[in-house]
C-alpha positions as CSV (number, residue, x, y, z in Angstrom):
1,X,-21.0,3.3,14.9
2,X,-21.0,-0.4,14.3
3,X,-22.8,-2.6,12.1
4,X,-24.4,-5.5,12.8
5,X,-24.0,-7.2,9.2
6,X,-22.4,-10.6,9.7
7,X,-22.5,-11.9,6.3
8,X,-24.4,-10.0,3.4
9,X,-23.0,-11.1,0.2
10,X,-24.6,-10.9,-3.3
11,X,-26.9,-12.9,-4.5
12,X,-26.4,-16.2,-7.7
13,X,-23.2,-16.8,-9.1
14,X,-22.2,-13.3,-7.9
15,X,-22.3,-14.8,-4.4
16,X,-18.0,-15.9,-4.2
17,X,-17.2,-12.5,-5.4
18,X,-15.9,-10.8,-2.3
19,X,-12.9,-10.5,-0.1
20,X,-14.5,-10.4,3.3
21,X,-14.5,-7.4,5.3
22,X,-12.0,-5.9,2.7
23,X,-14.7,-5.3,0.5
24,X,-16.4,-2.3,2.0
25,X,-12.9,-1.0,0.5
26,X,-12.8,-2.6,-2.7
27,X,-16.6,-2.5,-3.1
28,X,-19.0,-4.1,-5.6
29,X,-19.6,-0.9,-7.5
30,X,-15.8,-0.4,-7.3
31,X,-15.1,-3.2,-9.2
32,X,-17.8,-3.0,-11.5
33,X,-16.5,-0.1,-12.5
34,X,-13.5,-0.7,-13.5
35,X,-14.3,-3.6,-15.6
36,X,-16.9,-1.3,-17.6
37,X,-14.6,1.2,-18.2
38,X,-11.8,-1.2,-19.4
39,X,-14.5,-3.1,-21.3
40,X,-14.3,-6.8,-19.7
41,X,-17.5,-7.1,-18.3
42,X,-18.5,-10.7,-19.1
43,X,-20.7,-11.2,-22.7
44,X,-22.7,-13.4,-21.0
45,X,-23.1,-14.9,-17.3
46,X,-21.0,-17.6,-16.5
47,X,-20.5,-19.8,-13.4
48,X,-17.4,-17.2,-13.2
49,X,-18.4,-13.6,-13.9
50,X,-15.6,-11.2,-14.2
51,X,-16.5,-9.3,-11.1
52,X,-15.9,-12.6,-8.8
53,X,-13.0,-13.3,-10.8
54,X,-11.0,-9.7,-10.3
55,X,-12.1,-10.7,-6.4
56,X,-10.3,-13.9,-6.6
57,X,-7.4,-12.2,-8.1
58,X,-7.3,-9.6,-4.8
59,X,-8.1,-12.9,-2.4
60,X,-5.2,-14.5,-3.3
61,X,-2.3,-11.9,-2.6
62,X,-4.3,-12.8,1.3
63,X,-3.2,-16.6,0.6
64,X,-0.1,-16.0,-1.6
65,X,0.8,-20.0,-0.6
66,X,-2.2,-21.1,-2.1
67,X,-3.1,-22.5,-5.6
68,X,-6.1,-20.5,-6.7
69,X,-8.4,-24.1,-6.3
70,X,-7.4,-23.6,-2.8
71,X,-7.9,-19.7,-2.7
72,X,-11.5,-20.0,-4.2
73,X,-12.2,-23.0,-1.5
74,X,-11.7,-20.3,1.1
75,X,-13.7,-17.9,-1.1
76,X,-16.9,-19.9,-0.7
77,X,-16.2,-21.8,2.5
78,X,-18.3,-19.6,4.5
79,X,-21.3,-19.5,1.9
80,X,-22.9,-22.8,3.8
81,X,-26.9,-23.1,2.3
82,X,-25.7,-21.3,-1.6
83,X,-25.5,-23.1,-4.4
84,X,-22.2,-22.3,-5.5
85,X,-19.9,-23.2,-8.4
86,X,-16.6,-25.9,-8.1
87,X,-14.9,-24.6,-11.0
88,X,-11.5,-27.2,-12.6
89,X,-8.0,-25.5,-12.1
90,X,-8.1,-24.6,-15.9
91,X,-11.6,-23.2,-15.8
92,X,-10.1,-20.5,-13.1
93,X,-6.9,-19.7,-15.1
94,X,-9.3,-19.2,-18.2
95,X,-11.3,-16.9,-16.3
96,X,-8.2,-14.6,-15.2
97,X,-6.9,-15.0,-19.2
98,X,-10.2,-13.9,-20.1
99,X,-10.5,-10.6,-18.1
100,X,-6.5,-10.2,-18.3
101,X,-4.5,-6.6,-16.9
102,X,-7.0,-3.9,-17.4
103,X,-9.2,-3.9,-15.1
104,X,-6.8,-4.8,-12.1
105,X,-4.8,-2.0,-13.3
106,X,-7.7,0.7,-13.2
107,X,-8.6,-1.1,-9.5
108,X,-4.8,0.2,-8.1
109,X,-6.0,3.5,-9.6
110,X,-9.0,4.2,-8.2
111,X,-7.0,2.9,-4.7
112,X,-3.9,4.4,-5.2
113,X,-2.8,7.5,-3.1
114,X,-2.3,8.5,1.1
115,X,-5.3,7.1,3.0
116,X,-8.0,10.6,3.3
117,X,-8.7,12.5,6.4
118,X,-5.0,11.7,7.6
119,X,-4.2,13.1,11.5
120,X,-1.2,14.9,11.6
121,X,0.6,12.5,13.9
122,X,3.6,11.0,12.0
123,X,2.2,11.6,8.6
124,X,3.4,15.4,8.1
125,X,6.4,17.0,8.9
126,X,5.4,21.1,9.2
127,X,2.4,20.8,6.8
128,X,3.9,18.6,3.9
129,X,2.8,15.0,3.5
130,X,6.5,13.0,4.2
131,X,6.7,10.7,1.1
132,X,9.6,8.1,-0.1
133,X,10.6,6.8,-3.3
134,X,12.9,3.4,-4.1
135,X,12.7,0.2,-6.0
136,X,13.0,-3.2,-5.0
137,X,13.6,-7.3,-6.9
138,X,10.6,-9.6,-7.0
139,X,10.7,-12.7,-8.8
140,X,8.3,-14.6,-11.2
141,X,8.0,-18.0,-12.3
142,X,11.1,-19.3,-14.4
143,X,8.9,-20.4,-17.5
144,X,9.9,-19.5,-20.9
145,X,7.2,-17.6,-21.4
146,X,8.4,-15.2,-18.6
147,X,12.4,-15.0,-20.1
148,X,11.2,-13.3,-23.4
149,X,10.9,-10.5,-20.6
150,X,12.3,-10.9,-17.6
151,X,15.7,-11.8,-16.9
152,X,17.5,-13.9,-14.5
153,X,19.9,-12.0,-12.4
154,X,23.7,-12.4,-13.2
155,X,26.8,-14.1,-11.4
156,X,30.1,-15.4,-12.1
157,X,28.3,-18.6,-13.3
158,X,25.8,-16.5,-15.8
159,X,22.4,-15.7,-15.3
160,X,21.0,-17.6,-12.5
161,X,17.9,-17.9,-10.1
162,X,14.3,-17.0,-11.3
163,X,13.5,-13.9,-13.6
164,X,13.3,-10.5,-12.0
165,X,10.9,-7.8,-11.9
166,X,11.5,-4.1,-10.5
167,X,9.3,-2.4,-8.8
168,X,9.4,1.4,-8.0
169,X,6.6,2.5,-5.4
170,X,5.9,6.4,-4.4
171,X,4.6,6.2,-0.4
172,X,3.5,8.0,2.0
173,X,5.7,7.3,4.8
174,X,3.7,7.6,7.9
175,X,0.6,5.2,6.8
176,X,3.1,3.3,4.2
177,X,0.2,3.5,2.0
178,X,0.7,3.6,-1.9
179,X,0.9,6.7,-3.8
180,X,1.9,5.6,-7.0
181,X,3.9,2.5,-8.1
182,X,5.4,0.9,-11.9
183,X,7.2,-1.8,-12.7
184,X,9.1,-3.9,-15.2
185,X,12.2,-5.5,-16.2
186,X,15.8,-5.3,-14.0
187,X,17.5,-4.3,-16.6
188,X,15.8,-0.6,-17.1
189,X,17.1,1.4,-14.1
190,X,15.4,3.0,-11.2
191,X,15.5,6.3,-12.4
192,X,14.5,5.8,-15.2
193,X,11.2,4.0,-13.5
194,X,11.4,7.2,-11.6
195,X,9.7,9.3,-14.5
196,X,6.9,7.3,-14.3
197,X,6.1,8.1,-10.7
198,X,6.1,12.2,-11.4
199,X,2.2,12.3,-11.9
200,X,2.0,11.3,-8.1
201,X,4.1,13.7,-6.7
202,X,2.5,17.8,-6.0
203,X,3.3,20.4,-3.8
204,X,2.4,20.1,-0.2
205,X,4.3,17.0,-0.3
206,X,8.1,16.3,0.5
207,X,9.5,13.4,-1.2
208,X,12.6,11.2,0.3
209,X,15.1,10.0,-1.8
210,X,18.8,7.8,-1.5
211,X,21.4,8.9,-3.5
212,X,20.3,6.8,-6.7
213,X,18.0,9.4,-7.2
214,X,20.2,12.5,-6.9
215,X,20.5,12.9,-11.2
216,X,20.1,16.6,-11.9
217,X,17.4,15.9,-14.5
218,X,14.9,13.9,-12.1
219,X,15.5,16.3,-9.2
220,X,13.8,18.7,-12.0
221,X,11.6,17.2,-12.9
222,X,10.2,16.8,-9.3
223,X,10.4,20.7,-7.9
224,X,8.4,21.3,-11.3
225,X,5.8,18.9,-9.7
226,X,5.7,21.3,-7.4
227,X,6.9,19.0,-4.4
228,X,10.0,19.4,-2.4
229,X,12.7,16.7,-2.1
230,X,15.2,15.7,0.4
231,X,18.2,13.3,-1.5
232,X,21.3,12.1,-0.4
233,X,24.3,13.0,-2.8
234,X,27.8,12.0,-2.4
235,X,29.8,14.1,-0.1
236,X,32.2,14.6,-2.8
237,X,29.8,16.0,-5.0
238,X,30.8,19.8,-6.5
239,X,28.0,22.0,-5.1
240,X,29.1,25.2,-5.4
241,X,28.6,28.2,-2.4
242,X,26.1,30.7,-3.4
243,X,25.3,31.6,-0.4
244,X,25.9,30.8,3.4
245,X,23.0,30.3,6.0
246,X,23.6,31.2,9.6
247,X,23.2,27.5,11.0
248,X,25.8,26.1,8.7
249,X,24.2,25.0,5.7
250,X,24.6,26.8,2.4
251,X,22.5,27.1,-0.9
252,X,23.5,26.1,-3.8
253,X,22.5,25.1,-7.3
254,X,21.8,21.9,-9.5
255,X,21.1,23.1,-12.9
256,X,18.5,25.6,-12.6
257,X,17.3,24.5,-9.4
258,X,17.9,26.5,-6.1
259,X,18.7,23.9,-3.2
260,X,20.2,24.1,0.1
261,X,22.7,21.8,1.2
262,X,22.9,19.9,4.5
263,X,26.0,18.1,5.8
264,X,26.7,16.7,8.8
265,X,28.2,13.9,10.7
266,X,25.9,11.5,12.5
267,X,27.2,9.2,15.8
268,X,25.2,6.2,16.5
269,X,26.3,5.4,19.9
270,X,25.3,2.2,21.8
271,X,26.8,0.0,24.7
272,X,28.9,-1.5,22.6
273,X,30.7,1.3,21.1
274,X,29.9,3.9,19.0
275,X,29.8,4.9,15.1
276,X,30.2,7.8,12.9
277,X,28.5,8.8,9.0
278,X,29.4,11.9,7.2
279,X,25.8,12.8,5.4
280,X,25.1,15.0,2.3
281,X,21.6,16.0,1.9
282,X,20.1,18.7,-0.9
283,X,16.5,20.0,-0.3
284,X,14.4,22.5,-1.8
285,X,13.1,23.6,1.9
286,X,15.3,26.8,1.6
287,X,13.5,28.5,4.7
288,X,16.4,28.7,7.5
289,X,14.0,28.5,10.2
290,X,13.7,24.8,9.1
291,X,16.1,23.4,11.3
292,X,19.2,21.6,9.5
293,X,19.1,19.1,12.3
294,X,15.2,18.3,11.9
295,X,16.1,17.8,8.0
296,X,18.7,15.5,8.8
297,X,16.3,13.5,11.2
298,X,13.7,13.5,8.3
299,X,15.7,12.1,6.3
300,X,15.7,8.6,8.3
301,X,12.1,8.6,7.3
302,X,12.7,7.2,4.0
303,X,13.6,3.7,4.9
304,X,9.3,3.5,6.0
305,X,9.6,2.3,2.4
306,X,11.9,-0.7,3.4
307,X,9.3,-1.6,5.7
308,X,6.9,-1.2,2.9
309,X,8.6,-3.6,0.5
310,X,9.2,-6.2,3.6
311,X,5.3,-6.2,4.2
312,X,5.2,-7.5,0.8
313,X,7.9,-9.8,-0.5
314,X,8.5,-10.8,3.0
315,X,4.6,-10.7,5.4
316,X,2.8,-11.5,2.1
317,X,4.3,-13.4,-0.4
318,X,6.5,-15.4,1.9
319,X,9.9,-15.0,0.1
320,X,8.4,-16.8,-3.0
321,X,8.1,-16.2,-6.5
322,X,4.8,-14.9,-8.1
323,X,2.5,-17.7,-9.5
324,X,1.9,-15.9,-13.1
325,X,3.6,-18.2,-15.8
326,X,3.2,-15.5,-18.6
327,X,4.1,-12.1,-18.4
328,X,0.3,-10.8,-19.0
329,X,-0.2,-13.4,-15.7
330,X,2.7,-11.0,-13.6
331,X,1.4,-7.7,-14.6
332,X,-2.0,-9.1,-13.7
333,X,-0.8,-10.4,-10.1
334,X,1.4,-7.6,-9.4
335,X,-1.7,-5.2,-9.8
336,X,-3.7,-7.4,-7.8
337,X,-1.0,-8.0,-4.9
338,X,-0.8,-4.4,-4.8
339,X,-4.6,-3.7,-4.1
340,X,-5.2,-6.0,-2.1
341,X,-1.9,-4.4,-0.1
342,X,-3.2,-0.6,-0.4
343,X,-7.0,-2.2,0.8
344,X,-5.0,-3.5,4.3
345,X,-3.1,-0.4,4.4
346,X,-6.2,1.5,3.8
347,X,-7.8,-0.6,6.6
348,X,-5.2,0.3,9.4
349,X,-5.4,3.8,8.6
350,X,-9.0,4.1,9.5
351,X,-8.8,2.2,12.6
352,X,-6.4,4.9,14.0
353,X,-8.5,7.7,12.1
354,X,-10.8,8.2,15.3
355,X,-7.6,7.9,17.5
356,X,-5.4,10.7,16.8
357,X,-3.3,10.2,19.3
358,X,-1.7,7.1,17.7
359,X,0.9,7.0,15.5
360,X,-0.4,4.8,11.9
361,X,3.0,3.0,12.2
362,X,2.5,1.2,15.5
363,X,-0.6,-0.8,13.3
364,X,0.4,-4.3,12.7
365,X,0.4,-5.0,9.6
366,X,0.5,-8.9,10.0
367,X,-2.4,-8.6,12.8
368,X,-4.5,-7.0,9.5
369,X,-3.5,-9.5,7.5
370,X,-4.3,-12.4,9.6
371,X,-7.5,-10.7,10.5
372,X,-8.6,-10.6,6.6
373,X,-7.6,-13.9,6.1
374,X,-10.0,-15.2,8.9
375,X,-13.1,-13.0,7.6
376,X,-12.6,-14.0,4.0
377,X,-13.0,-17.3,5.3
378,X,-16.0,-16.6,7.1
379,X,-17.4,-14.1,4.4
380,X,-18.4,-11.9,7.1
381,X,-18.2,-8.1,6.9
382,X,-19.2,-8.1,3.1
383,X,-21.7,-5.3,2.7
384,X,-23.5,-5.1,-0.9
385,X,-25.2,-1.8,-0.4
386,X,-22.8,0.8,1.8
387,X,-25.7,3.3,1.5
388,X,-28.1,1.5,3.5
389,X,-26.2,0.2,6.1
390,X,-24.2,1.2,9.4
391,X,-20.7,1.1,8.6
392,X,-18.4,0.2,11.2
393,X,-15.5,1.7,9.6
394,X,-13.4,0.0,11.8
395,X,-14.3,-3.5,11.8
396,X,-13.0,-6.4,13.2
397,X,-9.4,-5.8,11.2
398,X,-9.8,-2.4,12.9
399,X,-10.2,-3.4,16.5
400,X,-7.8,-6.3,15.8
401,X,-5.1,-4.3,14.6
402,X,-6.4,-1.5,17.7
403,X,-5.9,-4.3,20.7
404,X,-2.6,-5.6,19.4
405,X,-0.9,-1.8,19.1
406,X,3.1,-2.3,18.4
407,X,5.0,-0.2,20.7
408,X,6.1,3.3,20.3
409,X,9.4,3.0,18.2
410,X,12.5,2.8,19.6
411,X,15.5,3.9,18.9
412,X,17.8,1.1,18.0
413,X,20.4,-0.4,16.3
414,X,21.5,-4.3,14.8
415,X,24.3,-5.1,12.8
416,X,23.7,-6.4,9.0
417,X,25.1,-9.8,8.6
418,X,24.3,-12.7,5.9
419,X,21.8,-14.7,7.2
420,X,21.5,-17.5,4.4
421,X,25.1,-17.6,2.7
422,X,25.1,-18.4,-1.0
423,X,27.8,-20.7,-1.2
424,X,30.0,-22.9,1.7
425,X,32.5,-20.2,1.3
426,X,30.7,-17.4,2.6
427,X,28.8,-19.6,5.0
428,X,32.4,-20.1,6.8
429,X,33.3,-16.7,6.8
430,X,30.0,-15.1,7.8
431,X,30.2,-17.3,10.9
432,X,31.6,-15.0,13.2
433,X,28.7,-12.2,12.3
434,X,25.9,-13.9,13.4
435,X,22.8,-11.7,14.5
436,X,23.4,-10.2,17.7
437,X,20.3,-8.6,20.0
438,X,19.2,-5.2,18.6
439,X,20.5,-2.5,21.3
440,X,19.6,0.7,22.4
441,X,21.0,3.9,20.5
442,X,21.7,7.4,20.9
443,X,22.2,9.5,18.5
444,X,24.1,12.7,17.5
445,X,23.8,15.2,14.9
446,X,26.4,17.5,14.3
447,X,26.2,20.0,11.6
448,X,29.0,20.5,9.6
449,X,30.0,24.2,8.2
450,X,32.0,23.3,4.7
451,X,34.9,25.6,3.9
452,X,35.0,28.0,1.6
């Protein structure tokens, strides 16, 4: 059903407050909300109440380039005929002081989680929702402010480069939307950011995981979530036989918790020659009629996370450092870039909703982007009152992101090599390894029956 609402925004100095067609998912009432219940509501009205504020906050992980002057020109550039406010550079950072982390942190609540009414296709593997769990480096501003903490990362110089922030994000894998994420300094370690991500996890749900993640005590505390996991250990690791499965797998136990354990050897094999990895993967999926080769092949799933993180550091933000000078200002952009992320996630997963057919991962993520950038702009698809009107849950992202489908993915392979050298030295060396074409793969699974 589509609506014919071009441009519907609200009315006075509420009027900038919106994020185009991304607000039917971050609505009015949304956001309202969640400033009441963190109690920043503005006192009184101002040429910038806090609900066009939060909005500006969300607009600009659209323009990460931009300085927020620039961010709220786009904001009000299709509100020709208002009468809206030209607020200074320090009036806006005065504004986002004023209504500070809350309230962006209760927004990524209310959003957080696997898109609803999810097809099957790609987004469950026999009934459980396929999740994935890692961290990844962003950097901030290098102001002192920010060093009291974050810290730059090390070298043989000392600590160089900007001051880094880790971030540890729970997905679902087949929409790469946002379960549950945290974040903080580099120096606390991933699994120890883990713990933080439990309250996301539940059964019906399978969670990925590299070998970082293999430490007895957080592989506890996820089975008594309720979820399974599937980790990669070291294939030296002492798992001892309890007892042996008829496809050459064997349980086993870590601690108290009854796993079965999966090796085998995978061969990538391409036109240029071929490759081999010995694998070691626990799971709580005990059932043999689970396949051990359709484990191993789930496993591969978990680097939809990689994507993830690429979408952001790399689609979004550019490769650049977060604006925030303080570290109040990171938490507070960090929340933000994260909405407005889940909303565009959110987005793509209802425009293959009605198509069933389609696999959520062949949605272009850059084609949404690019899509919401242009209807901020124009302020069009901002709908005040949902109740009244005929949603087009698709929208304009929607059928953007529907008529620009990626192909069906492919198996293939491309070597890593270093692409910007940090220092003449490696640059001379790394000449040689320069990025070939990608090339088609075949791959083997062979599972491997340990000795007793």
């Amino acid at each position: 059903m589509n609506s014919v609402i071009t441009r519907v925004v609200a009315g006075g100095r509420f009027a900038p407050g919106h994020i185009g067609e991304l607000t039917r998912i971050v609505p009015f009432e949304m956001v309202d909300a969640a400033l009441t219940e963190t109690g920043t509501v503005h006192k009184r009205l101002r040429d910038l109440p806090s609900r066009v504020v939060v909005y500006l906050l969300l607009a600009a992980g659209l323009f990460a380039k931009l300085g927020y002057g620039q961010v709220w020109a786009r904001m009000i550039a299709g509100l020709d005929g208002l009468d809206v406010a030209t607020p200074t550079a320090g009036a806006l950072a005065q504004a986002r002081r004023r209504i500070g982390v809350a309230p962006l942190r209760r927004l990524f609540d209310l959003l957080r989680g696997p898109a609803a009414g999810l097809s099957s296709k790609g987004v469950f593997w026999r009934g459980k929702l396929v999740t994935a769990i890692d961290g990844t480096i962003l950097s901030c501003a290098d102001t002192a402010a920010n060093l009291h903490v974050y810290q730059r990362g090390g070298g043989y110089q000392g600590g160089t480069g900007y001051p880094l922030i880790r971030v540890l994000a729970l997905m679902a894998c087949g929409t790469r939307t946002i379960i549950d994420a945290t974040f903080g300094t580099d120096r606390v370690g991933e699994t120890r950011y883990a713990h933080h991500l439990l309250t996301g996890m539940r059964a019906g749900m399978i969670v990925l995981a590299d070998r970082n993640f293999a430490a007895r005590a957080w592989l506890a505390a996820v089975a008594d979530t309720g979820a399974d996991f599937l980790v990669r250990v070291k294939v030296g690791r002492n798992l001892p036989v309890c007892r042996r499965l008829s496809d050459g797998t064997y349980l086993s136990r870590i601690g108290q918790i009854e796993v079965r354990v999966v090796t085998a050897t995978i061969t990538v094999a391409t036109d240029a020659g071929r490759r081999s990895q010995t694998y070691r993967l626990v799971t709580t999926v005990l059932d043999p009629d689970y396949p051990a080769e359709e484990i191993v092949a789930l496993y591969h799933q978990r680097w939809e996370i990689e994507t993830t993180y690429f979408e952001l550091k790399s689609t979004i933000l550019g490769g650049r450092v977060l604006r925030a000078r303080t570290p109040a200002g990171v938490q507070q952009e960090l929340y933000a870039l994260l909405v407005t992320y889940q909303a565009l996630r959110l987005a793509i997963s209802d425009a293959t909703l009605a198509r069933p057919d389609i696999d959520p991962d062949r949605g272009s993520f850059t084609i949404a982007l690019n899509a919401a950038r242009d209807q901020l702009t124009a302020a069009r698809g901002v709908i005040t009152d949902a109740a009244s009107a005929a949603v087009d849950l698709v929208g304009v992202i929607g059928r953007q992101v529907l008529n620009h489908l990626m192909p069906p993915r492919r198996s293939r392979s491309n070597p890593r090599v270093v692409k910007r050298a940090i220092s003449v030295y490696a640059a001379n060396t790394a000449r040689s390894r320069t990025r070939a074409p990608s090339r088609k793969t075949t791959t083997t699974i062979k599972i491997i029956s340990e000795p007793p």
